[in-house]
N, C-alpha and C positions, 0 to 999 in steps of 0.2 A: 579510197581509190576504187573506181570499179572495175571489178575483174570480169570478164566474158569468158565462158568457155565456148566449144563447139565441140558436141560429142553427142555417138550413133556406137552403138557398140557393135554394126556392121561394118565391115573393111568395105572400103572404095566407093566412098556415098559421096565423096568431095568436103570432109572434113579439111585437108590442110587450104585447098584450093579459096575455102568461105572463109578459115581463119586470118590467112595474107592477105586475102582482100581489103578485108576487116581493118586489118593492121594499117594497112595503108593506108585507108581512108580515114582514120584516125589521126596519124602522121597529118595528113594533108590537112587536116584542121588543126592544126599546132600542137596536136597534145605528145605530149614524153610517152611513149609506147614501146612496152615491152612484148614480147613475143612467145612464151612459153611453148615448149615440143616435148609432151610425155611419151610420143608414140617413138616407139623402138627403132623403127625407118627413119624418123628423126627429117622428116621429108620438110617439115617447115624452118628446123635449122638450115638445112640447104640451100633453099629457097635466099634467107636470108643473106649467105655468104655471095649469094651473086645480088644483092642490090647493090647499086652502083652508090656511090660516096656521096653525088651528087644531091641525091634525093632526100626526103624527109627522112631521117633516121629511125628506124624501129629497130629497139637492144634486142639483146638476148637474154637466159639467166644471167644472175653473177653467182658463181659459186663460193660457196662460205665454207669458214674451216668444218670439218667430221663431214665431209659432202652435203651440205645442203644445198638447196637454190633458194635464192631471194628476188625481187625486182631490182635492178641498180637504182641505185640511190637517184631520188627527183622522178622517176617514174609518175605519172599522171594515169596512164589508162594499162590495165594488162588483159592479153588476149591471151589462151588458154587453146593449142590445139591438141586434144584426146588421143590415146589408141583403141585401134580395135579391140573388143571382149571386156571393154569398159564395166566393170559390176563388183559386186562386194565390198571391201575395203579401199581399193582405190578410187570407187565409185563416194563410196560416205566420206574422203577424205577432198574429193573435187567438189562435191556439195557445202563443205563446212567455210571455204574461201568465196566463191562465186556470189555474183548479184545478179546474173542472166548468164542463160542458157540454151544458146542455138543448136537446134536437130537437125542437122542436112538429110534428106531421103530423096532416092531417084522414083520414079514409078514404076514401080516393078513390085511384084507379089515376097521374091526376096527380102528389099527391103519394108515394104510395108510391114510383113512380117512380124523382121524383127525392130522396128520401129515400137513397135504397137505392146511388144514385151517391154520394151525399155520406159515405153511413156509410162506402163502401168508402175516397174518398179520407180520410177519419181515421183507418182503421186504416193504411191507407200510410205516414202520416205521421209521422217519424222521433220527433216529443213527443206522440206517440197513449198511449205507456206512463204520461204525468204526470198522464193527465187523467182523470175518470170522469164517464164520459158514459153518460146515458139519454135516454130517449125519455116525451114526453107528448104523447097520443091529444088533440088539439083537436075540438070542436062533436061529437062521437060522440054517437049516439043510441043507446040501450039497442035489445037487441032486433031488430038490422036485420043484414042480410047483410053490408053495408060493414063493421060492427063486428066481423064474424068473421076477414071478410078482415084486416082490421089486425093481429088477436090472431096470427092467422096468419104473417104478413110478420113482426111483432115478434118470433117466435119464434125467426127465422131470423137474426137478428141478433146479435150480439155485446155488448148494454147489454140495459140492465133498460127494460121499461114501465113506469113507475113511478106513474102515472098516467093516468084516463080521463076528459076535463072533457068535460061535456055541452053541449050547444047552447043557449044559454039570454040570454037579450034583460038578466039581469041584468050580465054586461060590459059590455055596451053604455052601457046607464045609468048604472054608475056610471063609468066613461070619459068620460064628456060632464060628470061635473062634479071630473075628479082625482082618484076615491075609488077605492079596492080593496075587495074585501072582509074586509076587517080594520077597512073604518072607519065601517059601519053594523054594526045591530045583528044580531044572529046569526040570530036568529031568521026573518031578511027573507034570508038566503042559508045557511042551514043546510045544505042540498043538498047546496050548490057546496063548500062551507068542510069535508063529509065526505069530496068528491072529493079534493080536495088534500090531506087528512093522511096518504095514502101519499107525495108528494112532500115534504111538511115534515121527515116524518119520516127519508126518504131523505138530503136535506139535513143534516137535525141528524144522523145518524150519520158522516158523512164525516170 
């Protein structure tokens, strides 16, 4: 089963906002999709409680007896969304499940940052060789100096940019009522749904 994580061990990079996406898009190609929320705000559990019945289904854990979580049984694909301060022990224990690993980072000196520490401890990291990890450019705006710096920083790295999602209040929106953009009609996020078919794509070749 492959597992994706999405993890940045800075706060507010748009980790849950890339892993629902995610989810959905996967939903929307038929596959059993689970949803994992390690982060304490629980912001992609939420997320879930308002998708609507209607739509492609993506679970949640199942909890097993001594508290554990598993994927519910028939599970095809699981998506992994992180918290902030991501390292050490729960860092080597999301490494030892994972097949791919997306970095969300905005353009900003902040995160590049701490981006740039986090990419070093993964190549450290003795299961760095099992996994293939890229990077996606969050809220970039075409045209701006920050966007050159990022392309910049991203060059210097060891994973692919695989993507550049724009700034845009359609997240926002459809977050507030459970939806991604796979479950309006295309035409209302065309934009967004071109940004991502270097990352769909990236995906489906793996």
């Amino acid at each position: 089963m492959p597992v994706i994580a999405v993890a940045n061990p800075k706060g507010g990079v748009g980790k849950s906002t890339l892993a629902t996406n995610l989810a959905g898009w996967l939903a929307r190609q038929g596959h059993a999709v689970m949803l994992g929320d390690l982060d304490r705000q629980q912001s992609s559990c939420q997320w879930r409680a308002l998708r609507p019945p209607q739509l492609p289904p993506i679970a949640g854990w199942e909890l097993r007896e001594g508290g554990l979580v598993r994927p519910p049984k028939g599970t095809t694909h699981a998506v992994i969304d992180t918290p902030a301060g991501l390292h050490g022990k729960k860092l080597d224990a999301l490494l030892r499940i994972v097949d791919r690993l997306l970095v969300p980072l905005q353009p900003s000196l902040f995160d590049i940052q701490a981006t740039h520490a986090f990419m070093q401890a993964l190549r450290e990291h003795p299961r760095a060789e099992r996994i293939d990890v890229a990077l996606v450019g969050m809220r970039v705006k075409d045209h701006t100096i920050a966007r050159e710096r990022l392309e910049e920083f991203a060059a210097t790295l060891q994973a692919p940019m695989v993507a550049m999602l724009r700034d845009t209040q359609n997240y926002v929106h459809l977050a507030a009522h459970g939806l991604t953009l796979w479950d309006v009609a295309p035409g209302r996020v065309e934009r967004d749904l071109a940004q991502w078919a270097p990352l769909t794509d990236w995906l489906s070749r793996q």
